[in-house]
N, CA and C atoms as a LAMMPS dump frame, in Angstrom:
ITEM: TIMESTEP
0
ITEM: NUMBER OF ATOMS
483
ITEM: BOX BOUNDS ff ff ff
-5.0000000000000000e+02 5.0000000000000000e+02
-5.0000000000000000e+02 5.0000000000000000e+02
-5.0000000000000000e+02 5.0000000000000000e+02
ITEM: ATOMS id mol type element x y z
1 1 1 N 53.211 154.916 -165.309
2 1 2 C 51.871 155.291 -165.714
3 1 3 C 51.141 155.83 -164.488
4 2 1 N 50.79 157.131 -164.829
5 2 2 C 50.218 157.276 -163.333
6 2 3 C 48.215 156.964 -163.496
7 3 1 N 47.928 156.495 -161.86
8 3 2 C 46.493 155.824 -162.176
9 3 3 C 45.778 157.144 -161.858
10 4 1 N 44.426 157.366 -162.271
11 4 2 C 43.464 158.261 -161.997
12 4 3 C 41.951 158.186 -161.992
13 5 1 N 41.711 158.489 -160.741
14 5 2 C 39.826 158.047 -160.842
15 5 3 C 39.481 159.6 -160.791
16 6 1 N 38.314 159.225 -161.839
17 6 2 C 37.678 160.633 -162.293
18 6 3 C 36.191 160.185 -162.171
19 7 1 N 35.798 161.091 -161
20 7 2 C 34.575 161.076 -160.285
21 7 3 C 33.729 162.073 -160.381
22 8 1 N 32.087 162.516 -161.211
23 8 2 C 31.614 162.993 -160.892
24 8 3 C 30.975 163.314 -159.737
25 9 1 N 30.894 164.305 -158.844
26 9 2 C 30.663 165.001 -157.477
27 9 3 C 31.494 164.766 -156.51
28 10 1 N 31.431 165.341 -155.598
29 10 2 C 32.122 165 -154.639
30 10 3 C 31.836 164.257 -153.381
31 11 1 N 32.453 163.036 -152.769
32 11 2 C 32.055 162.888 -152.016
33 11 3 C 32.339 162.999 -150.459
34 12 1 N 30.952 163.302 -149.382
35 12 2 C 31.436 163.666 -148.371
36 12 3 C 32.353 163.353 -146.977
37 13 1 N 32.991 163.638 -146.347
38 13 2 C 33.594 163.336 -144.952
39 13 3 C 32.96 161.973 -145.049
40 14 1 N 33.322 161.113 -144.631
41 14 2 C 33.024 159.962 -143.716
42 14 3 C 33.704 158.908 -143.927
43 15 1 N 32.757 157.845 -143.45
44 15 2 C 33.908 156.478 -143.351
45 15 3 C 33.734 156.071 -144.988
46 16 1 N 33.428 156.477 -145.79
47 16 2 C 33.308 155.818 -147.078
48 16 3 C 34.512 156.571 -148.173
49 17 1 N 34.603 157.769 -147.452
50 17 2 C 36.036 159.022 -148.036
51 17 3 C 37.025 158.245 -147.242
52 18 1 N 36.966 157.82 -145.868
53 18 2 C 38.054 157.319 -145.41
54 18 3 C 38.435 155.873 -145.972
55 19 1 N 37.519 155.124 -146.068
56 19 2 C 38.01 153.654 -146.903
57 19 3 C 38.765 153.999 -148.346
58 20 1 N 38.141 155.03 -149.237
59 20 2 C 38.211 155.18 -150.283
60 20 3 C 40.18 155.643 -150.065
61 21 1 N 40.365 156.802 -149.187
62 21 2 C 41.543 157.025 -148.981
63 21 3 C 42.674 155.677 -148.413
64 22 1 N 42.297 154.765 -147.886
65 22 2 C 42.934 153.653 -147.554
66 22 3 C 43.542 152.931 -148.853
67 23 1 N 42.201 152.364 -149.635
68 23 2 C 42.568 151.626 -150.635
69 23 3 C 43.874 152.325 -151.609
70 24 1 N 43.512 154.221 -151.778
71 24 2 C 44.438 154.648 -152.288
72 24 3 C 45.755 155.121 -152.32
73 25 1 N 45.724 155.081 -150.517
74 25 2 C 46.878 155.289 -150.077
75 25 3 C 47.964 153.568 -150.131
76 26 1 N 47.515 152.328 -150.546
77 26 2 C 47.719 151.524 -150.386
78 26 3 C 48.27 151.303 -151.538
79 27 1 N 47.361 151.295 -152.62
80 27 2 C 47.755 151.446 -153.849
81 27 3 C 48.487 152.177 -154.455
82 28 1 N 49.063 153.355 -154.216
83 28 2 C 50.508 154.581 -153.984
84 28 3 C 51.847 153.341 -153.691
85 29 1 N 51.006 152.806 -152.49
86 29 2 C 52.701 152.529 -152.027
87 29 3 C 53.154 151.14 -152.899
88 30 1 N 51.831 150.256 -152.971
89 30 2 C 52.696 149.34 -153.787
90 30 3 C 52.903 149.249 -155.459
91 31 1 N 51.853 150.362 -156.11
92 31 2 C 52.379 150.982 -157.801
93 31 3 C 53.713 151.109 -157.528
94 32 1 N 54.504 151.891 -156.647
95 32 2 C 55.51 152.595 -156.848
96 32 3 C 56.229 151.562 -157.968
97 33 1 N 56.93 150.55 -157.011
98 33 2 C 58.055 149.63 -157.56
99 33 3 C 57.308 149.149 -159.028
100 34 1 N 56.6 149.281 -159.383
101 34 2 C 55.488 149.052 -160.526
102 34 3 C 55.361 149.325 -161.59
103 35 1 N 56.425 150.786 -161.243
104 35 2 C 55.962 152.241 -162.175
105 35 3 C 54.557 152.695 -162.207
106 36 1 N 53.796 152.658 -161.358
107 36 2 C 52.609 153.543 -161.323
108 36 3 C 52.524 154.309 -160.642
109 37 1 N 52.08 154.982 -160.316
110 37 2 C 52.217 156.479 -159.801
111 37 3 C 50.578 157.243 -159.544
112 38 1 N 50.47 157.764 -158.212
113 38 2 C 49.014 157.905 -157.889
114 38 3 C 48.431 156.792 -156.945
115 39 1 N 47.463 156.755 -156.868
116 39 2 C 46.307 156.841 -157.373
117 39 3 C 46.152 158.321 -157.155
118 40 1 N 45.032 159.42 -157.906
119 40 2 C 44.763 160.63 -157.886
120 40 3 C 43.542 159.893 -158.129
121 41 1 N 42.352 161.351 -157.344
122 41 2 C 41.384 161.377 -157.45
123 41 3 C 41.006 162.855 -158.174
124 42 1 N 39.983 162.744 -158.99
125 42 2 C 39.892 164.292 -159.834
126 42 3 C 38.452 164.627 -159.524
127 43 1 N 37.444 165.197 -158.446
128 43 2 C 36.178 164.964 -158.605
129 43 3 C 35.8 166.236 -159.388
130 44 1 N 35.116 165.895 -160.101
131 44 2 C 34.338 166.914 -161.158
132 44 3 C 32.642 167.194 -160.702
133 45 1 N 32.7 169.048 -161.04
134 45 2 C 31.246 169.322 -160.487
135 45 3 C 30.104 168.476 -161.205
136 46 1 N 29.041 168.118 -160.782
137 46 2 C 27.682 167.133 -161.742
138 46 3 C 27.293 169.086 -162.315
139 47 1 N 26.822 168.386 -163.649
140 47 2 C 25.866 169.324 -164.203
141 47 3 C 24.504 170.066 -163.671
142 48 1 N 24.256 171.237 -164.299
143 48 2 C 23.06 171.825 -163.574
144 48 3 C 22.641 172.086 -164.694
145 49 1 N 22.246 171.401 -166.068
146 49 2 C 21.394 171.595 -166.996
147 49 3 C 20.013 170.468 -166.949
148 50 1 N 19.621 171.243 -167.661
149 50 2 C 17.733 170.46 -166.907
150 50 3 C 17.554 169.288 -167.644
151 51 1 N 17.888 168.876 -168.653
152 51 2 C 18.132 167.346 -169.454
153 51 3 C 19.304 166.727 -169.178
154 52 1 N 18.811 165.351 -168.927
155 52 2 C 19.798 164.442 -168.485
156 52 3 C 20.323 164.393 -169.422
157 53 1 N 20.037 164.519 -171.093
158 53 2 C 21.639 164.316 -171.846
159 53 3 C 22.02 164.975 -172.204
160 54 1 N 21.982 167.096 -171.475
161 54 2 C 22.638 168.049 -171.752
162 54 3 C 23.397 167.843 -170.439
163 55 1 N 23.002 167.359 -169.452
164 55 2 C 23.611 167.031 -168.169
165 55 3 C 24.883 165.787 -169.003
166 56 1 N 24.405 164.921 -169.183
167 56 2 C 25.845 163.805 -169.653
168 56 3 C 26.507 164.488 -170.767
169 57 1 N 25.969 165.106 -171.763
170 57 2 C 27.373 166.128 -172.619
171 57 3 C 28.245 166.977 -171.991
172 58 1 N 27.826 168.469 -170.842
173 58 2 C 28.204 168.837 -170.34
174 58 3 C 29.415 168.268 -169.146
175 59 1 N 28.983 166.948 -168.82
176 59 2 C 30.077 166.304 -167.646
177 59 3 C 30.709 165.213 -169.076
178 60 1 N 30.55 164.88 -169.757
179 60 2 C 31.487 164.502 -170.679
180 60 3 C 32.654 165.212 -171.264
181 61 1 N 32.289 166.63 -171.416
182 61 2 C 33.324 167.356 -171.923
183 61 3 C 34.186 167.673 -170.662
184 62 1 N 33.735 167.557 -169.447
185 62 2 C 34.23 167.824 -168.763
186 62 3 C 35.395 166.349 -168.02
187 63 1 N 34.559 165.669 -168.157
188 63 2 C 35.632 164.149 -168.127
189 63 3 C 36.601 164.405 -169.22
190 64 1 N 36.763 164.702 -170.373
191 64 2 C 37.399 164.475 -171.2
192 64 3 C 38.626 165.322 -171.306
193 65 1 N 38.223 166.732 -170.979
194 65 2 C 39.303 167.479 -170.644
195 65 3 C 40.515 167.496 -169.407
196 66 1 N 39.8 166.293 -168.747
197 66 2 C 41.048 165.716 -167.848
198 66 3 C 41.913 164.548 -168.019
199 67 1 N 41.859 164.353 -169.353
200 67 2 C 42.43 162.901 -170.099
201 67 3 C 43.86 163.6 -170.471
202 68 1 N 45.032 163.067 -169.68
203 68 2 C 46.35 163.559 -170.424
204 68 3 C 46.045 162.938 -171.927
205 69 1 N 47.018 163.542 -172.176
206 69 2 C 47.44 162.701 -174.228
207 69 3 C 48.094 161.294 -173.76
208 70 1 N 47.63 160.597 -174.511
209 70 2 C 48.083 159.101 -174.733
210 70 3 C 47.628 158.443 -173.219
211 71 1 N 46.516 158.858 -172.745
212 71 2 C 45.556 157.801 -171.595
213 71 3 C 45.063 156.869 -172.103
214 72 1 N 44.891 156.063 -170.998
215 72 2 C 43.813 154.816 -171.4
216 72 3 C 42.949 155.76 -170.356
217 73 1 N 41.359 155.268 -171.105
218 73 2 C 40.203 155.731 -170.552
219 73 3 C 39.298 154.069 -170.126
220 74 1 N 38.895 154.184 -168.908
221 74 2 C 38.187 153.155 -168.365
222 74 3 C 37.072 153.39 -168.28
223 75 1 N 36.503 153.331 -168.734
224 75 2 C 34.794 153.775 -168.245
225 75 3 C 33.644 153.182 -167.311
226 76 1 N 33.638 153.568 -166.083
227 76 2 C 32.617 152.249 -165.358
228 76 3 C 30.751 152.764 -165.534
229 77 1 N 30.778 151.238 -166.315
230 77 2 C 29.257 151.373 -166.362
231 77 3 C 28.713 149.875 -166.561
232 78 1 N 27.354 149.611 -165.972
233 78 2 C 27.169 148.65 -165.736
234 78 3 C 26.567 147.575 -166.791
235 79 1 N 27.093 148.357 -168.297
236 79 2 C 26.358 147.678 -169.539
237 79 3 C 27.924 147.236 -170.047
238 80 1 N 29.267 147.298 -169.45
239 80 2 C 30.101 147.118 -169.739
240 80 3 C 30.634 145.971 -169.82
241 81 1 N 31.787 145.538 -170.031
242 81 2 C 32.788 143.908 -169.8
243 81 3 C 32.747 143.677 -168.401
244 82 1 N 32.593 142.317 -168.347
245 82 2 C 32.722 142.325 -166.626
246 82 3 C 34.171 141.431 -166.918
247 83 1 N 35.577 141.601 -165.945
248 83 2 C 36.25 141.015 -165.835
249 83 3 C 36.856 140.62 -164.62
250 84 1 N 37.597 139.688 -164.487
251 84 2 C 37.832 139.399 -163.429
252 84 3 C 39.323 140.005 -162.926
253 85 1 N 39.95 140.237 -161.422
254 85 2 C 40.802 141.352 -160.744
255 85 3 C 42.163 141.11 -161.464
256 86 1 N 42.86 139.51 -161.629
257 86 2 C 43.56 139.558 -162.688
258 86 3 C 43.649 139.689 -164.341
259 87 1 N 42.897 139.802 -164.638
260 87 2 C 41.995 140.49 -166.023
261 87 3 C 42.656 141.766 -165.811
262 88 1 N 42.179 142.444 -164.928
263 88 2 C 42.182 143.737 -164.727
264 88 3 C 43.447 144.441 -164.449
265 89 1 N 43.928 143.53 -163.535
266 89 2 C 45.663 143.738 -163.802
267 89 3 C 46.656 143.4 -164.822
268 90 1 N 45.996 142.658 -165.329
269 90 2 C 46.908 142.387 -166.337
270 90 3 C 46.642 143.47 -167.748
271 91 1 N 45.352 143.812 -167.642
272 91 2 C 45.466 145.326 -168.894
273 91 3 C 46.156 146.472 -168.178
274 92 1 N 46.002 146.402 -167.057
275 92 2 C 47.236 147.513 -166.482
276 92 3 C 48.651 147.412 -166.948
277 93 1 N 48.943 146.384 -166.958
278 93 2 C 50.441 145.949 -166.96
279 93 3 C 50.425 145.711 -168.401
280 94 1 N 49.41 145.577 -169.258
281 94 2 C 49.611 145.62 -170.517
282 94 3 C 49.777 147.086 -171.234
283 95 1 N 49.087 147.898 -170.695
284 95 2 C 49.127 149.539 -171.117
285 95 3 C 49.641 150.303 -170.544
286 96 1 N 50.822 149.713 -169.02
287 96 2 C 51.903 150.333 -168.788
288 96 3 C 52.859 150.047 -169.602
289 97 1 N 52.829 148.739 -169.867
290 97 2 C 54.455 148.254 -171.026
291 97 3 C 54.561 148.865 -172.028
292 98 1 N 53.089 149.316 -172.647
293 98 2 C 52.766 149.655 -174.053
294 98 3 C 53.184 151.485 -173.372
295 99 1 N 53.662 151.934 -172.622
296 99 2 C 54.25 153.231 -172.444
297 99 3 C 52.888 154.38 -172.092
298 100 1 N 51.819 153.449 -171.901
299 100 2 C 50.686 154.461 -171.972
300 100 3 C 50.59 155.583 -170.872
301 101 1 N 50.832 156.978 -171.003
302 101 2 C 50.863 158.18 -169.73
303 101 3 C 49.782 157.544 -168.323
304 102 1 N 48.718 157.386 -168.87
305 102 2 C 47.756 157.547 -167.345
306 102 3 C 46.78 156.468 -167.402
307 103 1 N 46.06 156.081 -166.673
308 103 2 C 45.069 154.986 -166.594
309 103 3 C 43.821 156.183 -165.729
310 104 1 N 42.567 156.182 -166.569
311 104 2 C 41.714 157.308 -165.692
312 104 3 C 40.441 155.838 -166.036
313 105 1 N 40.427 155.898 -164.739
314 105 2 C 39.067 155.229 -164.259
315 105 3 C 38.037 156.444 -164.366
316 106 1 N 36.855 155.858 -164.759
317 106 2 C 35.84 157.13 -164.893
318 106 3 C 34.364 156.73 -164.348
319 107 1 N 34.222 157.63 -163.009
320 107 2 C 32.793 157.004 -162.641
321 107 3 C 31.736 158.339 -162.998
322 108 1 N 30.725 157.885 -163.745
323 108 2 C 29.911 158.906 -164.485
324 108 3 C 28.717 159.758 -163.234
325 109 1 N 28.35 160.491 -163.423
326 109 2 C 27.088 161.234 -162.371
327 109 3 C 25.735 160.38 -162.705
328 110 1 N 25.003 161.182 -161.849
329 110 2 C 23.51 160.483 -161.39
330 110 3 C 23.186 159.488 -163.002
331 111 1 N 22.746 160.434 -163.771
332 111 2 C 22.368 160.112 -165.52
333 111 3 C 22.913 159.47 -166.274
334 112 1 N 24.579 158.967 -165.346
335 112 2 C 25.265 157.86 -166.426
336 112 3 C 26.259 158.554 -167.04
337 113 1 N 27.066 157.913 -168.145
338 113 2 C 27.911 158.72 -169.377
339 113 3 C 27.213 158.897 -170.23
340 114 1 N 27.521 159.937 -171.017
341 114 2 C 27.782 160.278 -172.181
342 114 3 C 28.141 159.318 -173.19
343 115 1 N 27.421 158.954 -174.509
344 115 2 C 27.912 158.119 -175.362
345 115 3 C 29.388 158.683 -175.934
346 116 1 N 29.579 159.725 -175.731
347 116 2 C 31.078 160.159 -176.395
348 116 3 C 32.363 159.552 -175.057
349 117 1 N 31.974 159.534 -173.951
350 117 2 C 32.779 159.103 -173.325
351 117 3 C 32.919 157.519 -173.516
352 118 1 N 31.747 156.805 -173.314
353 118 2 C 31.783 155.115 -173.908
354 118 3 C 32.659 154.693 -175.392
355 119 1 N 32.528 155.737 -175.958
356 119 2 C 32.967 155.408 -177.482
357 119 3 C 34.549 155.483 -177.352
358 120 1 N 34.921 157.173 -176.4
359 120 2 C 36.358 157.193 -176.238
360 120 3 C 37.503 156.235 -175.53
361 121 1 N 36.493 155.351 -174.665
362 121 2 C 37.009 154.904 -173.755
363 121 3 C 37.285 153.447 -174.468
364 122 1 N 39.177 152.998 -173.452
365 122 2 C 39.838 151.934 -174.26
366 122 3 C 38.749 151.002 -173.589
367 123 1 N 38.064 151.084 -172.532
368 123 2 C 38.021 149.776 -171.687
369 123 3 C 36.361 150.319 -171.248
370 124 1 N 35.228 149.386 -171.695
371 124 2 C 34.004 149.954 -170.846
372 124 3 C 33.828 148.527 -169.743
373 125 1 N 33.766 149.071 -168.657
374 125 2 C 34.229 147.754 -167.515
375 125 3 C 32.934 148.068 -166.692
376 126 1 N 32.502 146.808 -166.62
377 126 2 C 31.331 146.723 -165.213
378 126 3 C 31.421 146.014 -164.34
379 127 1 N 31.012 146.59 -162.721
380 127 2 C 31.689 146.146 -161.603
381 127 3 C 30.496 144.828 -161.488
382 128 1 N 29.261 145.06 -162.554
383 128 2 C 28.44 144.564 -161.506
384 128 3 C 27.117 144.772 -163.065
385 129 1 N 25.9 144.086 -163.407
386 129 2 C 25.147 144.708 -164.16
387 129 3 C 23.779 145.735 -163.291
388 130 1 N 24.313 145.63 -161.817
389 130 2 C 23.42 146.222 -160.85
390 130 3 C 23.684 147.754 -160.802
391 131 1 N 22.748 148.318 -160.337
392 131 2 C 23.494 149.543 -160.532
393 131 3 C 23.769 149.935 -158.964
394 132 1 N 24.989 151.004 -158.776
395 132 2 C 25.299 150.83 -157.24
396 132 3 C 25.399 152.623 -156.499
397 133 1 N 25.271 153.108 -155.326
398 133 2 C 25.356 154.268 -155.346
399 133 3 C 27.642 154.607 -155.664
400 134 1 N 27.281 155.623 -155.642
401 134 2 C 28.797 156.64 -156.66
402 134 3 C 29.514 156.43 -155.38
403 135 1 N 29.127 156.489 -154.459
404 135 2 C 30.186 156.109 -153.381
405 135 3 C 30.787 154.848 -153.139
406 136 1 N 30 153.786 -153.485
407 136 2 C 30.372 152.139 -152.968
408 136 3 C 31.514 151.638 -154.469
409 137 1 N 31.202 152.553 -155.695
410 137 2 C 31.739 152.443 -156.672
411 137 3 C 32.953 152.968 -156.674
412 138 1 N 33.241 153.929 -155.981
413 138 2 C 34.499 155.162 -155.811
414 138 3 C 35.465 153.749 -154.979
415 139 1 N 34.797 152.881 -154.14
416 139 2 C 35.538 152.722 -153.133
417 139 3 C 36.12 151.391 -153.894
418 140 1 N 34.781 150.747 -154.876
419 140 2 C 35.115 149.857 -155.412
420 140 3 C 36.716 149.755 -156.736
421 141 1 N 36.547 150.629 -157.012
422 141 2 C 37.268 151.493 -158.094
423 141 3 C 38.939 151.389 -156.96
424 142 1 N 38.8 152.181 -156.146
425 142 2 C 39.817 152.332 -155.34
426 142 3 C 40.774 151.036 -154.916
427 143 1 N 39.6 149.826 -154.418
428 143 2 C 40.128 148.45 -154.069
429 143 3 C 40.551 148.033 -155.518
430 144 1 N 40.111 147.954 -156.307
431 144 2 C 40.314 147.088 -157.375
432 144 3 C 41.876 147.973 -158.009
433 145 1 N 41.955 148.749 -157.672
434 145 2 C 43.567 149.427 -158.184
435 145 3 C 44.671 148.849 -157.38
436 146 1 N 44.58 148.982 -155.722
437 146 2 C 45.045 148.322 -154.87
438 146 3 C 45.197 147.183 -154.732
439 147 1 N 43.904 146.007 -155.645
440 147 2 C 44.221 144.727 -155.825
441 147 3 C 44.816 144.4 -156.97
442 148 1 N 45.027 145.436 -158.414
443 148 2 C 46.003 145.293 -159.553
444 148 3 C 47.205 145.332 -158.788
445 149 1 N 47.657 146.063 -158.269
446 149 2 C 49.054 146.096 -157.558
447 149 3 C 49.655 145.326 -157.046
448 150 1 N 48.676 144.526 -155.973
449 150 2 C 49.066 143.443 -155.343
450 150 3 C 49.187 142.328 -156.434
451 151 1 N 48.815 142.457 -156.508
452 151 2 C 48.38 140.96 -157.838
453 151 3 C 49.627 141.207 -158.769
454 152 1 N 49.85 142.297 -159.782
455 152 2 C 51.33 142.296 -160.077
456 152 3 C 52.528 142.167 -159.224
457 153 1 N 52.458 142.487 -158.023
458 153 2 C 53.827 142.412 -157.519
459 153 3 C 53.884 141.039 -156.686
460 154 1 N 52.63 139.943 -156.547
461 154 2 C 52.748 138.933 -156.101
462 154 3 C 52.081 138.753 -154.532
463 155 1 N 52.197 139.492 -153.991
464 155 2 C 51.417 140.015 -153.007
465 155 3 C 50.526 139.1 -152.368
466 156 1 N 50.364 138.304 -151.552
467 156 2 C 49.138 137.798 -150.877
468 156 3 C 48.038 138.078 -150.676
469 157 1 N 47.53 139.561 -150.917
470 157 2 C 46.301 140.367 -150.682
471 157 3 C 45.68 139.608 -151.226
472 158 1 N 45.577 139.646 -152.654
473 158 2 C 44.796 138.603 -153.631
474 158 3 C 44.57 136.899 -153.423
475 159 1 N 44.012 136.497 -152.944
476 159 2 C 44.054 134.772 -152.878
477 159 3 C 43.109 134.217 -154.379
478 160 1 N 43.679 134.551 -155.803
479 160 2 C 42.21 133.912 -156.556
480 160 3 C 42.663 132.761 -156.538
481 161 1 N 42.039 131.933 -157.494
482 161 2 C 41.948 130.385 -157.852
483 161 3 C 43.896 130.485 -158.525
């Protein structure tokens, strides 16, 4: 199953692109033996329409058209399920067994999602009911893939209860 975070805008050079690349380069190496494949990052342009919910249709259709066939869609928003990191691995490992193509994490622009993306999505997951800037979320997004991994393959990274 390969994993995928789908990020409205892009974000810039720094140490927060470089953490973000850590967690994912981390998470590459231990999916492999896993069967997962990735992490990929897809950043998508934010809208330039003057209403915020011609702005969230417009980046909805545009999230959506990067969904292989037969994805699970994750949606992060902060009205979502909150679960905990083995929770979280374990629907990985449940919708890899189940043969599912891709896992796309989805972090929405300034205005949020789109109700068509919430509705599409297998999983609406919240990191937090706070709301956080798109960067600390990208990175959050990033660790928490890197800690499914570990956590399936047994890994010490993870110390939970």
């Amino acid at each position: 199953m390969r994993l995928v975070i789908i990020a409205l805008g892009r974000m810039k050079d720094g140490p927060e692109r470089a953490l973000v690349a850590r967690y994912i380069g981390r998470a590459a190496t231990g999916g492999r033996p896993l069967g997962l494949s990735g992490p990929a990052i897809v950043e998508l342009a934010e809208s330039r329409e003057r209403s915020a919910e011609a702005r969230r249709r417009e980046e909805a259709r545009a999230i959506l058209a990067q969904l292989p066939e037969n994805s699970v869609l994750v949606a992060l928003d902060e009205r979502g399920k909150s679960l905990s990191s083995e929770g979280f691995a374990g629907r990985i490992s449940q919708w890899r067994d189940e043969n599912r193509t891709a896992l796309a994490l989805v972090i929405g622009g300034a205005d949020g999602l789109d109700e068509t993306v919430r509705a599409r999505a297998d999983l609406v997951l919240s990191f937090s009911p706070m709301t956080w800037p798109h960067q600390i979320v990208r990175i959050m997004a990033a660790e928490q893939l890197y800690r499914a991994t570990t956590i399936l393959s047994g890994h010490p990274y993870h110390r939970g209860d």
